[in-house]
VOFIMI-836923 format. One line per field, with one value per residue (C-alpha): residue number from 1; y, z, x; residue in one letter. Coordinates in steps of 0.5 Angstrom, whole numbers, plus 500, padded with zeros to 3 digits. Each point is the difference from the previous one (the first is absolute). Layout:
<recs>
num <- NUM;...
yy <- Y;...
zz <- Z;...
xx <- X;...
residuo <- a;...
</recs>
This chain:
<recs>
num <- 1;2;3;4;5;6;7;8;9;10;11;12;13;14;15;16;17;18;19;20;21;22;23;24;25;26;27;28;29;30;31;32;33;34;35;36;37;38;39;40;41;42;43;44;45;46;47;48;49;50;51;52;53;54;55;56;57;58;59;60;61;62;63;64;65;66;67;68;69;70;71;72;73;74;75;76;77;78;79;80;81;82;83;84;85;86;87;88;89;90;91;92;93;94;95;96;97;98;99;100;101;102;103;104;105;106;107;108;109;110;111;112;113;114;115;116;117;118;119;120;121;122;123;124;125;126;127;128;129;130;131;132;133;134;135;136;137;138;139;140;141;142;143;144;145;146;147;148;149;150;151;152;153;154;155;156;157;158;159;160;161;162;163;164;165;166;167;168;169;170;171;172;173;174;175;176;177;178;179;180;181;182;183;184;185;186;187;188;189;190;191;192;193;194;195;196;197;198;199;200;201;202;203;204;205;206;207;208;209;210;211;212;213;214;215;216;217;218;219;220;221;222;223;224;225;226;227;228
yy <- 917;499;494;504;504;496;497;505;506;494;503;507;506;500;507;497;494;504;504;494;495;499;498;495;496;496;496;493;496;493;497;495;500;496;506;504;495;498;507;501;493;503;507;501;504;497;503;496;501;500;492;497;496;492;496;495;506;500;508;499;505;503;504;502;502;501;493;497;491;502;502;495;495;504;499;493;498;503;494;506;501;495;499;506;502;505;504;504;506;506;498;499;494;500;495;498;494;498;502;497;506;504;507;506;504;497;503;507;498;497;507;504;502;498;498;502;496;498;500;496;501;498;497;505;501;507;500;505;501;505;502;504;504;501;495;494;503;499;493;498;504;496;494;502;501;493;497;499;502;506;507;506;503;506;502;506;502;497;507;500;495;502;503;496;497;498;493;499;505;496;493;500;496;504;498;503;507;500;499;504;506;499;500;507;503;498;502;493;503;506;500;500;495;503;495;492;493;498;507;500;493;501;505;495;496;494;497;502;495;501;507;499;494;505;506;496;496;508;502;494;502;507;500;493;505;505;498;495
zz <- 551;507;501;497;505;506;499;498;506;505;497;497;501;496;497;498;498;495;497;499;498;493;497;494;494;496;494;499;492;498;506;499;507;503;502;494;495;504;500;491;500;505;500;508;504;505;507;502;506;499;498;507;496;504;501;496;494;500;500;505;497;503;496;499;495;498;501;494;499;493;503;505;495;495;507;501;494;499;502;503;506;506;505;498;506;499;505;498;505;498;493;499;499;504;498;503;495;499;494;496;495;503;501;496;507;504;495;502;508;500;498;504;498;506;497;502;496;492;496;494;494;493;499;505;506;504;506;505;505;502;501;505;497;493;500;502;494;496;502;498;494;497;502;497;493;500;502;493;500;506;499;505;500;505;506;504;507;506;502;495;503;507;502;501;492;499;500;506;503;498;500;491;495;497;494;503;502;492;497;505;499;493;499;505;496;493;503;500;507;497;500;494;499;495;497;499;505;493;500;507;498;494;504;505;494;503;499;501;505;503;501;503;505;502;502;503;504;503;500;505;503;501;503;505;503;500;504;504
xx <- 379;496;505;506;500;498;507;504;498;504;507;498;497;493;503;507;496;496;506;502;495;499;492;501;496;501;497;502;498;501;504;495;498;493;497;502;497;494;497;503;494;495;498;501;505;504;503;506;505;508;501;505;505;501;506;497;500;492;498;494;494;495;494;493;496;491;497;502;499;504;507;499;499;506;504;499;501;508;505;505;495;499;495;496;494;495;495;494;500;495;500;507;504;507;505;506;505;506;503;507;500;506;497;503;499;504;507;497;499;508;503;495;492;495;494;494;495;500;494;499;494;500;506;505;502;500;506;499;506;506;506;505;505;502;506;494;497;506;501;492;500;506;497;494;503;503;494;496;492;502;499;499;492;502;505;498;502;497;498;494;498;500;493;494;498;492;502;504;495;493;504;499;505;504;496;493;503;502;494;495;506;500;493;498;505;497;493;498;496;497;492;499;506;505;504;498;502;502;506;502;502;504;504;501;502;495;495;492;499;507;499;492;502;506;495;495;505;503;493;498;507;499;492;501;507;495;494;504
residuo <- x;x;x;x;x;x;x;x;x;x;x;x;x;x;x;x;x;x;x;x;x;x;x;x;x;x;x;x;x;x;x;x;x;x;x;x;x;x;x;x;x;x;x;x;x;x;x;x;x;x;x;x;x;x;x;x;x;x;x;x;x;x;x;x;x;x;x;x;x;x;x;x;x;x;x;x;x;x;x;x;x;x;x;x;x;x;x;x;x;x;x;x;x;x;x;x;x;x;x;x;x;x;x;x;x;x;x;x;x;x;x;x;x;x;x;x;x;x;x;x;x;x;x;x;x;x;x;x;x;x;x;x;x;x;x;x;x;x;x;x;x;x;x;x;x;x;x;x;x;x;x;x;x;x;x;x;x;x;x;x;x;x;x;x;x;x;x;x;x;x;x;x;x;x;x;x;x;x;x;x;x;x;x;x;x;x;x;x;x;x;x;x;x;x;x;x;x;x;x;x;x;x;x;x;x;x;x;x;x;x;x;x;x;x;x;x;x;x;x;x;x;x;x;x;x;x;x;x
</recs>
């Protein structure tokens, strides 16, 4: 939530802030997103920022996901998404594009969520975001009962959240503070190992490879911070 609060501190105190502010997810099915559908074809996982809606009613998408020419193909192939352009940076691709698809986020946004980031994998999309006060909760509630294929995962207050998590300080995705976590959790670390990749990845709910790409990519993370 680091954006969050460098807009929100300008007019709260950080404590009042806190007591206010709300952390919420969501699930989001079959809206029939470009995203969405690319990752239900291509088994990849994929990061993307707040879609910013245009005047001329295209939603400007920037996202990024592995390396993969098979999402970039799947991408380039639906009609609902123009002038896709990719960077390869440290073995991810970076997208931006336009797409005519009208984003289901943006009903949330009007009645109050900030969005942080949304990640989309196997056909679905994850929305994380807050909300400041109860009655802002209300209002996006209500919009998310209205809106089909929506449904809330956690809602937590932002105090929980406030001392410093593995991911923001070692700079991990969410994803890979999970999996390193679930994995020392179940012995994955022991010497000898007390429970196989093929486990650890079943409590995950993902793939093997899914699960050993995101472990390496944290580990990589975690050492390249360390002895830099």
């Amino acid at each position: 939530m680091k954006r969050f609060y460098k807009w929100y501190c300008v007019t709260m105190p950080i404590q009042s802030m806190i007591d206010e502010c709300l952390v919420v997810e969501f699930r989001v099915r079959n809206d029939g997103c470009p995203l969405a559908e690319a990752t239900a074809a291509v088994d990849v996982e994929v990061d993307a920022q707040p879609p910013q809606h245009r005047s001329d009613g295209y939603d400007l998408l920037q996202f990024s996901s592995p390396s993969s020419d098979r999402l970039t193909t799947q991408l380039d192939a639906d009609e609902r998404i123009s002038y896709l352009h990719v960077a390869t940076t440290d073995g991810r691709n970076r997208y931006r594009c336009l797409s005519k698809h009208p984003c289901i986020v943006h009903e949330l946004i009007n009645n109050g969520l900030i969005v942080e980031t949304l990640r989309y994998r196997d056909g679905a999309a994850m929305i994380f975001g807050a909300v400041v006060g109860r009655d802002v909760l209300k209002g996006v509630m209500e919009a998310a009962g209205e809106t089909v294929g929506v449904q809330l995962e956690r809602i937590y207050p932002l105090e929980s959240e406030a001392r410093e998590v593995p991911s923001q300080r070692w700079d991990l995705t969410p994803a890979q503070e999970e999996c390193i976590r679930t994995a020392l959790e179940m012995g994955y670390f022991e010497i000898p190992r007390a429970v196989s990749t093929e486990e650890v990845a079943a409590e995950l709910g993902i793939s093997k490879s899914a699960f050993l790409e995101r472990l390496r990519r944290g580990e990589q993370a975690l050492v390249q911070q360390i002895f830099s």
